[in-house]
C-alpha positions in Angstrom: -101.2 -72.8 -135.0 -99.1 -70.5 -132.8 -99.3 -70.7 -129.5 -100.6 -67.4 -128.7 -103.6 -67.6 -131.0 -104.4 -71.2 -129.3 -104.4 -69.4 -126.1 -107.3 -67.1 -127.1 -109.4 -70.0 -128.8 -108.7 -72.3 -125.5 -109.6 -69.4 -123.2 -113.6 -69.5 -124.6 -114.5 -72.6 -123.2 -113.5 -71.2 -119.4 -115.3 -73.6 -118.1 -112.7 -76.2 -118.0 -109.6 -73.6 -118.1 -109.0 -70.9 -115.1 -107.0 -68.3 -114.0 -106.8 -64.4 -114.2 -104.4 -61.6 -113.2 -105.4 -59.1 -110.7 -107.6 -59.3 -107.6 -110.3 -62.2 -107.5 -114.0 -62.2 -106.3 -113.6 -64.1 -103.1 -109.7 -64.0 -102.7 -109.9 -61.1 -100.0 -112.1 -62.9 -97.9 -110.4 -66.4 -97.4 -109.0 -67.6 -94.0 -105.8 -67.4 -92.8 -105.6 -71.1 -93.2 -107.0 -71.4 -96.0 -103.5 -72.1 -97.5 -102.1 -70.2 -100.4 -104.6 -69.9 -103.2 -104.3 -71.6 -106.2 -104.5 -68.1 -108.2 -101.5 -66.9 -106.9 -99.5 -69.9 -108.9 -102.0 -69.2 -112.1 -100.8 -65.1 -112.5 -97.6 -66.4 -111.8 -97.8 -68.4 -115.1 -99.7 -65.9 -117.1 -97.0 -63.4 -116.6 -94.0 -65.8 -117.2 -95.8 -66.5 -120.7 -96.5 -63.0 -121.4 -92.6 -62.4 -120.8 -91.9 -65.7 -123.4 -94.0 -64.1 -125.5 -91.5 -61.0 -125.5 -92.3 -57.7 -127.4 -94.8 -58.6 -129.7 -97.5 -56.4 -129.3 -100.1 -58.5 -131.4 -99.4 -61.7 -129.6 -99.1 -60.2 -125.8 -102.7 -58.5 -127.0 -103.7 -61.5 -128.0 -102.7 -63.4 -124.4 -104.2 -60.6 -122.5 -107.6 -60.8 -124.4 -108.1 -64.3 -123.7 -107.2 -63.5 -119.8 -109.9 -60.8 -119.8 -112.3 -63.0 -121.4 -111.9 -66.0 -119.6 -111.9 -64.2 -116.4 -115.8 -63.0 -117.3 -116.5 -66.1 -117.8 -115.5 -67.9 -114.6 -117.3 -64.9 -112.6 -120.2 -65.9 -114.8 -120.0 -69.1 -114.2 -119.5 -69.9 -110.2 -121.5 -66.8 -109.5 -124.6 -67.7 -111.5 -124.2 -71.1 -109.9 -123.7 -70.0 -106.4 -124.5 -66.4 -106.0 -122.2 -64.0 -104.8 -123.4 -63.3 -101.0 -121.1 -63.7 -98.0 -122.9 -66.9 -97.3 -121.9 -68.6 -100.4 -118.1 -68.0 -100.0 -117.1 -71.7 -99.2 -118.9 -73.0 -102.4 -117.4 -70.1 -104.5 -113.9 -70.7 -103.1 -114.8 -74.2 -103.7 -115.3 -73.1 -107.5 -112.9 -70.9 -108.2 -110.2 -73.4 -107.3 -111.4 -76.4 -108.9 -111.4 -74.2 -111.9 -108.3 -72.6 -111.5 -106.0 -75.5 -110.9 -107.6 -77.2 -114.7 -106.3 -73.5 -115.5 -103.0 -73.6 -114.3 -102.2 -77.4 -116.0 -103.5 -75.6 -118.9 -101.0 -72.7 -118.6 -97.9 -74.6 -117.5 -98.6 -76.9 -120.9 -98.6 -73.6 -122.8 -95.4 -72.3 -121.5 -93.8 -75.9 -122.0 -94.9 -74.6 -125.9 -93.0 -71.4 -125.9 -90.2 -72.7 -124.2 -89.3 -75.0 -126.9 -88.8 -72.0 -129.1 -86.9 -70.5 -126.3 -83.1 -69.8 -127.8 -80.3 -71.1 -125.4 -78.8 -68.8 -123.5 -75.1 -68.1 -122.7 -74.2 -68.1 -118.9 -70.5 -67.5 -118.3 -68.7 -69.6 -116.9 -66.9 -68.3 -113.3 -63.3 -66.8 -114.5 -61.6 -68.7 -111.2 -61.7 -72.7 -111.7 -61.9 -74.8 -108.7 -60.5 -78.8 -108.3 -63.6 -79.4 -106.7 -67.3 -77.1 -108.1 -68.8 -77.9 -104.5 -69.7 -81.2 -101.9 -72.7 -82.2 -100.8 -73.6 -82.1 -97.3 -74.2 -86.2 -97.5 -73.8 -88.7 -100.2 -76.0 -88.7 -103.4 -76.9 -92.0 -103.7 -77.0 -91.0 -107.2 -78.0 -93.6 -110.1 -77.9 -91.6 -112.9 -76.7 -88.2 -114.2 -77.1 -85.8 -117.1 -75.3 -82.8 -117.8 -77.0 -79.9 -119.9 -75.8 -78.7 -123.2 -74.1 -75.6 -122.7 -72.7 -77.2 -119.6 -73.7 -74.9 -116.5 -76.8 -77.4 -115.2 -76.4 -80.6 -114.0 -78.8 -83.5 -112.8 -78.6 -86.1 -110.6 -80.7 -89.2 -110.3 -81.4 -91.5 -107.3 -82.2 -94.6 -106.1 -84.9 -93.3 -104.2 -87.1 -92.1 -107.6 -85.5 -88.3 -106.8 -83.8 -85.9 -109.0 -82.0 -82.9 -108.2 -80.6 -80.3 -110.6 -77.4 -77.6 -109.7 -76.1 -75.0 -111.0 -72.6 -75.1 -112.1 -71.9 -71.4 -111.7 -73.7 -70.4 -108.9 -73.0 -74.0 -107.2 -76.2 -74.3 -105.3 -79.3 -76.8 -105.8 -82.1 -75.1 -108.0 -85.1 -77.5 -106.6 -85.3 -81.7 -105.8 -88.3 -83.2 -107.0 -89.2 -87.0 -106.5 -91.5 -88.1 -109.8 -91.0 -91.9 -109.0 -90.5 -94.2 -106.1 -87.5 -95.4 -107.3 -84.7 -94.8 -110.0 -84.7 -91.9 -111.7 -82.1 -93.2 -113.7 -82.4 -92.1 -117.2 -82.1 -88.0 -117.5 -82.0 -85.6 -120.2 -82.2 -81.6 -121.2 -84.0 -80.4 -123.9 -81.6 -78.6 -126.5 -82.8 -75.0 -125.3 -81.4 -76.6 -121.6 -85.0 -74.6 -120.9 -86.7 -78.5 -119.7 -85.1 -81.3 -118.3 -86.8 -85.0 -119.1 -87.2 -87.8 -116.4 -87.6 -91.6 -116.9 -87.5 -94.9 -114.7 -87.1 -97.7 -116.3 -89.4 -99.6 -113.9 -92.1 -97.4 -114.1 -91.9 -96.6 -117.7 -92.9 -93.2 -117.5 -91.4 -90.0 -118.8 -91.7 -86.8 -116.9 -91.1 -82.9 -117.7 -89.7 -80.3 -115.5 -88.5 -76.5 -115.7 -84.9 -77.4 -115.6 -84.6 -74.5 -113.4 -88.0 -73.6 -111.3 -88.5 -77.5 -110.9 -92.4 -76.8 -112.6 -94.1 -80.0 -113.4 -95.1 -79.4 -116.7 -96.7 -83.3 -118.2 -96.2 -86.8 -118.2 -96.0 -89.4 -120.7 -97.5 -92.7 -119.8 -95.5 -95.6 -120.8 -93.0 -93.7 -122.8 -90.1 -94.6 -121.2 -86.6 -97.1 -121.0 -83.4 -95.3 -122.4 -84.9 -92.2 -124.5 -83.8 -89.0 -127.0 -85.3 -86.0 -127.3 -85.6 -84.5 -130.8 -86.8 -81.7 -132.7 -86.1 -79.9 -129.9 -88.2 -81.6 -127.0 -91.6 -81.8 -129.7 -90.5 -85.5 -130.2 -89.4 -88.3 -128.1 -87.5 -91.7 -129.3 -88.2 -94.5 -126.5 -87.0 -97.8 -126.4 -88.7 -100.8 -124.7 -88.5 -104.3 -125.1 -88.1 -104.9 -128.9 -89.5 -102.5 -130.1 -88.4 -98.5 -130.6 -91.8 -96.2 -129.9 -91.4 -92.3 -131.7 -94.2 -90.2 -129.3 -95.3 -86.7 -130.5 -95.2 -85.0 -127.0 -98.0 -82.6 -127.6 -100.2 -84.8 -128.6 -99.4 -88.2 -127.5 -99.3 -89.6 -131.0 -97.4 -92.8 -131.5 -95.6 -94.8 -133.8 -93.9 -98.5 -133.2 -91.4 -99.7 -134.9 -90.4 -103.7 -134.0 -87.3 -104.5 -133.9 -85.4 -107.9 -135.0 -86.7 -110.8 -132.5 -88.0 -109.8 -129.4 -84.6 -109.1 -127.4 -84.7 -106.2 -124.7 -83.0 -102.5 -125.9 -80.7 -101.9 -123.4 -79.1 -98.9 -125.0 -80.4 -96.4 -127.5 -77.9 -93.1 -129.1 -79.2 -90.8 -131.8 -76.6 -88.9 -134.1 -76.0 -87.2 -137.2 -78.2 -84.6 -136.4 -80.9 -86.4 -134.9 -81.6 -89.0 -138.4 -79.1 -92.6 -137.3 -80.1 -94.7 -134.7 -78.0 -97.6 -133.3 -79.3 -99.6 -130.6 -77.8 -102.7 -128.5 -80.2 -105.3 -127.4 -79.9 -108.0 -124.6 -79.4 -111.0 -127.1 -75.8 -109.1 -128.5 -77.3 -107.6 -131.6 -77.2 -104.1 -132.7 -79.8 -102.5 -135.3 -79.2 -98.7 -137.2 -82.3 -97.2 -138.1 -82.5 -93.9 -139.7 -85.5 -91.0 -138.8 -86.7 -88.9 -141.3 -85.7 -85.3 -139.4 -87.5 -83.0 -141.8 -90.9 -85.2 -141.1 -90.7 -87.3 -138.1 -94.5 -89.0 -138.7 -92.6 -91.0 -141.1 -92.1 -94.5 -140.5 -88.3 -95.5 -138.9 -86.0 -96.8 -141.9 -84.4 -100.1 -141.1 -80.7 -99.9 -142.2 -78.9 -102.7 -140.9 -78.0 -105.4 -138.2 -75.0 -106.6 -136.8 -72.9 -108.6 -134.1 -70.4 -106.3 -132.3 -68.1 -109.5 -131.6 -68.0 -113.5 -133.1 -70.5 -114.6 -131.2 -73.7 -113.4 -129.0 -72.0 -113.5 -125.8 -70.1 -109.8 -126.8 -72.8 -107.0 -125.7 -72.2 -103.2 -126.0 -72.1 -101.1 -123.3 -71.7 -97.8 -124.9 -72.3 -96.2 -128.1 -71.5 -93.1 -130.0 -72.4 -91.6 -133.7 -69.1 -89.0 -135.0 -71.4 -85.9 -135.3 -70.4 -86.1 -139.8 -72.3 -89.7 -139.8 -69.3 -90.6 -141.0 -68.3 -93.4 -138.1 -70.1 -95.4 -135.2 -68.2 -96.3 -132.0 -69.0 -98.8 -129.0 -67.6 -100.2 -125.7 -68.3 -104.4 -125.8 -68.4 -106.0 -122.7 -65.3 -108.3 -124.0 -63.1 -105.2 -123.0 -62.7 -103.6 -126.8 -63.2 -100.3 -128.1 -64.5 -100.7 -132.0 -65.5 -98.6 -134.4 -67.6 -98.9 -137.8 -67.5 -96.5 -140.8 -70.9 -95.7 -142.3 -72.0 -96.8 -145.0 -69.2 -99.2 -145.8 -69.5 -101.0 -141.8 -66.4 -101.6 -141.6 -65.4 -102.7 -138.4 -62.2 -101.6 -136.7 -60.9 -102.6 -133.1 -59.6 -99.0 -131.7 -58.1 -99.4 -128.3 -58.5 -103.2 -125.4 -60.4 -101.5 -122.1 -58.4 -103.9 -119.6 -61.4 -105.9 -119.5 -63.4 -103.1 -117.4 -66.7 -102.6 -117.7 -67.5 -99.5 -119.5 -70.7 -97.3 -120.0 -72.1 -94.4 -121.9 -69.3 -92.8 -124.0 -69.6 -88.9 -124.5 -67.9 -86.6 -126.9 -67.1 -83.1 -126.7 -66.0 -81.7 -129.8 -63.6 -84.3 -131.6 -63.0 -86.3 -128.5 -64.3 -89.4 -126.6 -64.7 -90.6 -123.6 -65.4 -93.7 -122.1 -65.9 -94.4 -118.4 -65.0 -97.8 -117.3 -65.0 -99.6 -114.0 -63.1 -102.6 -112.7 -64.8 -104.0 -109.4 -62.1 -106.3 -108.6 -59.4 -103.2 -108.3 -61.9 -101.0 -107.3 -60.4 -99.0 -109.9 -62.0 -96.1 -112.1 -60.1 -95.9 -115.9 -60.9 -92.7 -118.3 -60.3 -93.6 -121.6 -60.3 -90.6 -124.1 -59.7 -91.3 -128.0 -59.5 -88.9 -130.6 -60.2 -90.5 -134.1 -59.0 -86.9 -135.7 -55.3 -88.0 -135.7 -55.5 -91.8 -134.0 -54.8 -90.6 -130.7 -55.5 -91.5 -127.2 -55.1 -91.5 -123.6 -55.7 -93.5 -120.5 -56.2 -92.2 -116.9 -56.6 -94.7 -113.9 -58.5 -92.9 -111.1 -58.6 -95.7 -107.6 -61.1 -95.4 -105.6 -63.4 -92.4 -106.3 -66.9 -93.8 -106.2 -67.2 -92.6 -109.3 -71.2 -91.9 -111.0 -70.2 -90.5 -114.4 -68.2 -88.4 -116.3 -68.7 -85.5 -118.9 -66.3 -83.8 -121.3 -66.2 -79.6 -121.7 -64.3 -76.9 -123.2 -62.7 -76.7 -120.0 -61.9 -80.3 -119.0 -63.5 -83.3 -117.2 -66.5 -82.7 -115.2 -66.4 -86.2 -112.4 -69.3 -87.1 -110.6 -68.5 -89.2 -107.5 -70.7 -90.2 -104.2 -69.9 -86.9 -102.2 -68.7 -84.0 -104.6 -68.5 -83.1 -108.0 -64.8 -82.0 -109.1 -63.3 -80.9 -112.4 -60.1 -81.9 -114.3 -58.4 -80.7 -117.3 -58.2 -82.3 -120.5 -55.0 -84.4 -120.3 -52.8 -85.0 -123.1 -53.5 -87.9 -125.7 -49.9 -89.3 -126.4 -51.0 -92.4 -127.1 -51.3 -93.7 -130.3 -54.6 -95.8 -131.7 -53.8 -98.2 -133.8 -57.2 -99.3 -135.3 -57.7 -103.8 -136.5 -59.8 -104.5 -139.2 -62.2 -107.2 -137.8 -64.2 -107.6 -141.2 -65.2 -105.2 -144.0 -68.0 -108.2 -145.5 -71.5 -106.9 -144.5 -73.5 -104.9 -147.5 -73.4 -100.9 -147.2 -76.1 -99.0 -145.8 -78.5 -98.0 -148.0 -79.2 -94.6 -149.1 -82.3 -92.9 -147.3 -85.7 -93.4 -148.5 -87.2 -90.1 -148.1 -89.1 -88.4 -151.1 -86.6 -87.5 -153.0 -84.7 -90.5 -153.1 -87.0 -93.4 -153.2 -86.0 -95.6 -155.9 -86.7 -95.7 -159.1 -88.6 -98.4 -159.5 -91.4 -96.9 -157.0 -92.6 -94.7 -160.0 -93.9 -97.9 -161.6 -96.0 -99.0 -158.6 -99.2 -100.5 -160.2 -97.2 -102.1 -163.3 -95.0 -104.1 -161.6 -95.4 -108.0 -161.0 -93.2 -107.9 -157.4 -92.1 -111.5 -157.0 -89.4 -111.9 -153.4 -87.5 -115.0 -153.1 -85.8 -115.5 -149.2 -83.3 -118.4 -148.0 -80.8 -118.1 -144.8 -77.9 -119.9 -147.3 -77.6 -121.1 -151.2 -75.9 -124.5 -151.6 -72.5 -125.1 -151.3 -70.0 -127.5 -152.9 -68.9 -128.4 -149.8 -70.5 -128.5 -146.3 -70.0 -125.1 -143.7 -68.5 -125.3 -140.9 -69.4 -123.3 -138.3 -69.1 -119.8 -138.2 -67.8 -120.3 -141.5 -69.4 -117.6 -144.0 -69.0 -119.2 -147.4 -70.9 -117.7 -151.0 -73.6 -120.5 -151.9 -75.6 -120.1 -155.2 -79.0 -120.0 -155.7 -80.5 -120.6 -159.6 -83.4 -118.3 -160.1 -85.7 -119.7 -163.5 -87.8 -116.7 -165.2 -90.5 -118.2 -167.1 -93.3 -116.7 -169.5 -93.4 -113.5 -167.3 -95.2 -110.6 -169.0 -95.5 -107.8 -167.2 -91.9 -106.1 -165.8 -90.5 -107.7 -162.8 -89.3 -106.4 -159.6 -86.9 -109.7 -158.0 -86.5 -109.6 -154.7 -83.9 -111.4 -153.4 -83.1 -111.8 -149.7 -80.4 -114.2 -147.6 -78.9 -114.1 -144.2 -75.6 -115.9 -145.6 -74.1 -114.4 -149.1 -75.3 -115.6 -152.6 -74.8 -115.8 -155.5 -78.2 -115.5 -157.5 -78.1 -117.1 -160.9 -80.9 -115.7 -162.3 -82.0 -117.3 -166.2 -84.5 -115.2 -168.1 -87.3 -117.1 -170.6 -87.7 -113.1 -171.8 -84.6 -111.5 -172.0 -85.2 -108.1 -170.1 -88.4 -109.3 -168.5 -86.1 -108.3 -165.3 -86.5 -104.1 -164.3 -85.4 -104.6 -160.6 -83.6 -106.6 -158.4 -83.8 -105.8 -154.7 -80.8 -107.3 -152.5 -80.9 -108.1 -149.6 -78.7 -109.9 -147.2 -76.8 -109.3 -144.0 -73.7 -111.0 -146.0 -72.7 -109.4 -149.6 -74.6 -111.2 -152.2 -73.9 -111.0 -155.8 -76.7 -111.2 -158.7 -74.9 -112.9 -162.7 -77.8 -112.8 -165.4 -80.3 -109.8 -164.7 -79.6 -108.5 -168.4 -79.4 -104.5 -167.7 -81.7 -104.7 -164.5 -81.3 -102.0 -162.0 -79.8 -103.2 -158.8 -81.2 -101.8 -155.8 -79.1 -103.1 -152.4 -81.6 -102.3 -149.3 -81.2 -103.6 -145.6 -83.7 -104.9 -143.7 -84.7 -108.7 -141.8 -83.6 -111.7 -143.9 -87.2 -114.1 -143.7 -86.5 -117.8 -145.7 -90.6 -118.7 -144.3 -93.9 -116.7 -144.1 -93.7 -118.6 -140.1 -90.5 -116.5 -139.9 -91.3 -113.6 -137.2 -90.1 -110.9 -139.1 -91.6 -111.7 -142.4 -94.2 -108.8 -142.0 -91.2 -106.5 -141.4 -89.7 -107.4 -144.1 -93.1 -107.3 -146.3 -93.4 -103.8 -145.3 -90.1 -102.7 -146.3 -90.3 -104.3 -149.9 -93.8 -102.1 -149.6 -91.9 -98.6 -148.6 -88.7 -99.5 -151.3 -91.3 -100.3 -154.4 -94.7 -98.9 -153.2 -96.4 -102.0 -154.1 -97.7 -104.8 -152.6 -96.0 -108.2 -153.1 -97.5 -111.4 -155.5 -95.6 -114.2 -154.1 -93.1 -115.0 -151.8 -91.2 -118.4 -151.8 -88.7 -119.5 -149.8 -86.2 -122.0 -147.6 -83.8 -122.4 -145.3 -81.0 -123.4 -148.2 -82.4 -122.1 -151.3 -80.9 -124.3 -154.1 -83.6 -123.0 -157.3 -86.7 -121.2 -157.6 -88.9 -120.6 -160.3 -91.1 -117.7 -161.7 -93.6 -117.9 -164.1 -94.4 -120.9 -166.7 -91.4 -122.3 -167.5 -90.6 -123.2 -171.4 -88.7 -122.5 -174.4 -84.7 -122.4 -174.6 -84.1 -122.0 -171.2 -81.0 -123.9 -169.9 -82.0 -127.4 -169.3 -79.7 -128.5 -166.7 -81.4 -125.5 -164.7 -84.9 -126.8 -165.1 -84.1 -130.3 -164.7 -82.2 -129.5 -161.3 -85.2 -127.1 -160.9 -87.9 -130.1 -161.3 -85.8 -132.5 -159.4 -85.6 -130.0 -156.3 -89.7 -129.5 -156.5 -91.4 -126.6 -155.1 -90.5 -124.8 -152.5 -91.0 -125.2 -148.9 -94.2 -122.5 -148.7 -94.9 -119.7 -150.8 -97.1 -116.2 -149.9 -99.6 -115.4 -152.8 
C-alpha cells in the first residue's frame, strides 16, 4: 500500500494519532512557560511529508484530507470529553498533547517511509581541496566511524554512546545525538544517504536517525552486533552470537538463520549486490550465505564453510566481496592478505601485512584498502591493492591516532583523534604476486531460488530420500594429522522400489562406492562435503553438489540444519538417515540377488550403523 493512502486510513482512528496544520483550539492561550508545544514539531512533519510527497496532486490531496479529518476528530474528541470553557484549558492542553506526541511518532515513521524512496542527491564537492577538511575543538574519542555513499556526510561514534554526523562540504556538525550509554560503535547510511543507522554492540539495539536533522525516527530492539542495510533501509541483516537475524524494519518481522556451532560473529560484509554473505566467527571459521534479493522473506542459503588459515588460531579481521561476485578478500590476524575466487574457493595469499593488525577493508571503485595498526611501533600502515592488474601499494603513516580510513574519487579520507584530513590516491607500483594455498574445497552451489531449484524437487512426493553422513571413509592407511586423505565408503542398494534421492554427506573427501540391486533405482545423488568427494556406480544418476553442515549422528548439533537443507534442495522430507564417524558401508533396502558379495559380506561383518533417523 503506498504510503500516502496509509496516511488517510491511519488518520480515522485520531484517537491514537495527532497533529494538524494551522492554529489549534487552546494553542493561543498557553503560558509563557508552558514550553514549546508539541504541535509546532507535528506541522513541522506534515509539511516535510507533503514536500516528499512532491507534485502529485492525488497523493498531496490525499495527505491533506486525512490532516483535515483527523484534525475534527481530535477537537471532537478532547472537547466532548472536557468542554471547551476557559476553565478546562489545563485538561485540554493536557489532551491535545498526549495526543499529538502519539501523532508525531506516527508522522516521523511515515516520512522514514518516503524517504526510503527518496533518490540520492548530488552535492558538489568544494572545487579548492584542503590537507586537512576541518579540526575539532577537542578530541573525538571516537570508536567508530561511517562515511556516507556519495561521500559528503560523515559519522562518528564514541565511547560515550554518542554520535555525531558532519558535513564534508560545508565542514560543520549537522546535530550530536547520544542513543546509548556507551559505544556507538557500529554506523551506517541508508543507500539514499537520506537515514543514518546506529548500533552498540552491548546494548544490542539498532537506532534510526535523519542523517541530516538528527530526527529520531524508530528503534529496533535486540537487532543489533555488526549489521547491513538492504533493500534500501526496508531490511536489516544482524549478526549475534551464532546465529545471523534478517528483520523487516517496518514491521519487525524476523527470521533466524543458525549458524555452524555456537561461535560468536564478529564480522559480517554483504556483496554482490546485496545476495553473498561471508561472515568470520570467534572460533576462526567463516560461513557464505547467499540472500534471495528479489524476495528477502526467503530463508538464508547456506553455501559454504571454511578456515582462512591451517588451523583455528588464524581469525579474519576484515572482509570484502569484488562488487562482480567474482572474488572474496580478508585481512587474518596471522598478518596475510588472501583472497578466494567464487565459486571455485580457491584460496590465494595476496600481499604479508607486517604482522599488523588490520580492520575493515573498503573499496572504492577497483581498489582496496586495508587499515592496519602495529601497537608496538605505534605505527599506522595503508595497504591499498588493486586485483585489476595485481597491483599494490604500501603507506606507513607514525603516529596519527588514527580511527579509520575511507577511499573516494578524490583520495583518502583519515580519521584521526583531533581532525579529519584528506590525501590523494598514491601510486600502486608494487606488484601482487598472489600463492595458491589450496584449490580442494567443492564449488559453491548454484542458487536455489525458483527458477533454479533442482530438478529433482519436481518429484517431491515420489521420491524415497535416503541421507547417509560420516566425518571420513576408511583408509588403507591411518591419517595423520591435518592430513586430508580420499577414504571410501561402499554404499549397498537393495530391493528399492520407488526412485531414490542418495544423500551423501562427509567433512573429509570420499569416495562413495555405491552398488545397485536395481540398476537405475538411483535418480539423485546429493553431495555434500566440505572436502571434494567423488561418487563411481550411480548408473546415469543426476549429481547434484550442494553445501551445507556435514552431521555423521542425529546427536550432531547441526543435524536439523542440515535436515532442512536436504528439505529446501528436494522439497521432501527425509526416510532415514544413518551414519558414523568413519563410514566404512551402508546399506539401503533388503539386500539380495547378484549384488557383489565381497560388499555384503564386508557389509554384514561391519553391522549396522551407529544410529539411524527414520
Amino acid at each position: 500500500m503506498a504510503v500516502w493512502s496509509r496516511l488517510l486510513l491511519l488518520g480515522m482512528g485520531g484517537l491514537l494519532l495527532a497533529g494538524c496544520d494551522g492554529e489549534w483550539p487552546w494553542q493561543e492561550r498557553q503560558s509563557a512557560d508552558a514550553g514549546p508545544p508539541v504541535a509546532a514539531a507535528v506541522s513541522a512533519a506534515h509539511e516535510e511529508i507533503l514536500a516528499l510527497a512532491g507534485a502529485d496532486s492525488t497523493r498531496t490531496a490525499a495527505i491533506h484530507a486525512e490532516f483535515a479529518a483527523w484534525k475534527a476528530t481530535r477537537s471532537t474528541y478532547c472537547t466532548s470529553r472536557y468542554g471547551s470553557g476557559a476553565a478546562n484549558d489545563a485538561a485540554l492542553g493536557e489532551c491535545y498533547t498526549s495526543l499529538d506526541a502519539n501523532k508525531l511518532q506516527s508522522l516521523l515513521r511515515d516520512k522514514f517511509l518516503l524517504l526510503l524512496d527518496v533518490p540520492r542527491q548530488t552535492v558538489p564537492r568544494p572545487e579548492t581541496r584542503l590537507a586537512t577538511v576541518f579540526r575539532a575543538e577537542g578530541a573525538f574519542n571516537r570508536a567508530g566511524a561511517g562515511l556516507s555513499h556519495d561521500r559528503t556526510l560523515l559519522a562518528n561514534g564514541g565511547v560515550d554512546g554518542s554520535v555525531e554526523v558532519y558535513d564534508l562540504v560545508t565542514k560543520r556538525q549537522l546535530f550530536s545525538a547520544k542513543p546509548f550509554d556507551a559505544y556507538s560503535t557500529l554506523l551506517q547510511f541508508s543507500a539514499n544517504d537520506r537515514l543514518l543507522a546506529v548500533g552498540s554492540p552491548q546494548h544490542k539495539d539498532l537506532v534510526f536517525f535523519d542523517a541530516r536533522s538528527g530526527a529520531h525516527y524508530l528503534t529496533i530492539r535486540k537487532g543489533a552486533g555488526p549489521f547491513h542495510l538492504l533493500n534500501g533501509g526496508r531490511f536489516v541483516l544482524t549478526a549475534e552470537r551464532g546465529q545471523l537475524q534478517l528483520i523487516n524494519v517496518l514491521t519487525d518481522a524476523r527470521h533466524v538463520e543458525r549458524l555452524a556451532g555456537s561461535a560468536t560473529i564478529s564480522r559480517l560484509h554483504v556483496g554482490e549486490q546485496d545476495s553473498l554473505i561471508v561472515v568470520s566467527k570467534h572460533d576462526a571459521e567463516m560461513e557464505l550465505w547467499r540472500l534471495d534479493t528479489a524476495n528477502p522473506t526467503r530463508p538464508l542459503q547456506f553455501l559454504s564453510a571454511m578456515l582462512p588459515g591451517s588451523d583455528k588460531k588464524t581469525v579474519a579481521t576484515g572482509l570484502a566481496i569484488a562488487e562482480d561476485g567474482a572474488f572474496m578478500y580478508a585481512t587474518t590476524s596471522d598478518g596475510w592478505l588472501r583472497q578466494w575466487s567464487l565459486p571455485a574457493l580457491e584460496q590465494r595469499l595476496l600481499m604479508q601485512l607486517d604482522n599488523a593488525s588490520c580492520g575493515q577493508i573498503r573499496q572504492w571503485q577497483d581498489t582496496y584498502l586495508a587499515t592496519c595498526f602495529t601497537k608496538k611501533e605505534r605505527y599506522n600502515f595503508l595497504y591499498l591493492f588493486r586485483p585489476r592488474d595485481s597491483r599494490a601499494a604500501k603507506l606507513m603513516l607514525p603516529n596519527l591516532s588514527m580511527r579509520a580510513a575511507f577511499p573516494y574519487e578524490d583520495g583518502i579520507l583519515l580519521v584521526q583523534d583531533r581532525e579529519l584530513s584528506e590525501m590523494p590516491w598514491p601510486e600502486l607500483t608494487e606488484e601482487l604476486v598472489p600463492q595458491v594455498v589450496y584449490s580442494s574445497q567443492a564449488p559453491l552451489p548454484t542458487p536455489t531460488t525458483g527458477a533454479s531449484v533442482p530438478a529433482a524437487a519436481a518429484e517431491a512426493g515420489r521420491l524415497r530420500v535416503e541421507a547417509i553422513g560420516v566425518y571420513e571413509g576408511s583408509y588403507a592407511r591411518q591419517r595423520g594429522f591435518q592430513e586430508h586423505l580420499q577414504g571410501t565408503v561402499e554404499i549397498v542398494v537393495g530391493d528399492v522400489r520407488e526412485p531414490l534421492a542418495l544423500v551423501l554427506s562427509s567433512y573429509e573427501a570420499v569416495q562413495w562406492n555405491i552398488q545397485q540391486q536395481r540398476r537405475g533405482s538411483v535418480k539423485y545423488v546429493l553431495l555434500n562435503s566440505y572436502y571434494p568427494s567423488t561418487v563411481v556406480g550411480a548408473d546415469g544418476a543426476e549429481i547434484i553438489r550442494f553445501n551445507t553442515s556435514h552431521p555423521y549422528s542425529i546427536q550432531h548439533q547441526d543435524y536439523h540444519r542440515f535436515k532442512r537443507a536436504v528439505v529446501a534442495q528436494l522439497k521432501q522430507e527425509l526416510r532415514q538417515f544413518q551414519g558414523s564417524y568413519q563410514g566404512a558401508s551402508f546399506s539401503i533396502g533388503p539386500v539380495g540377488g547378484n549384488l557383489d558379495s565381497r560388499i555384503v559380506r564386508k557389509r554384514e561383518a561391519d553391522g549396522k550403523p551407529s544410529f539411524s533417523d527414520r
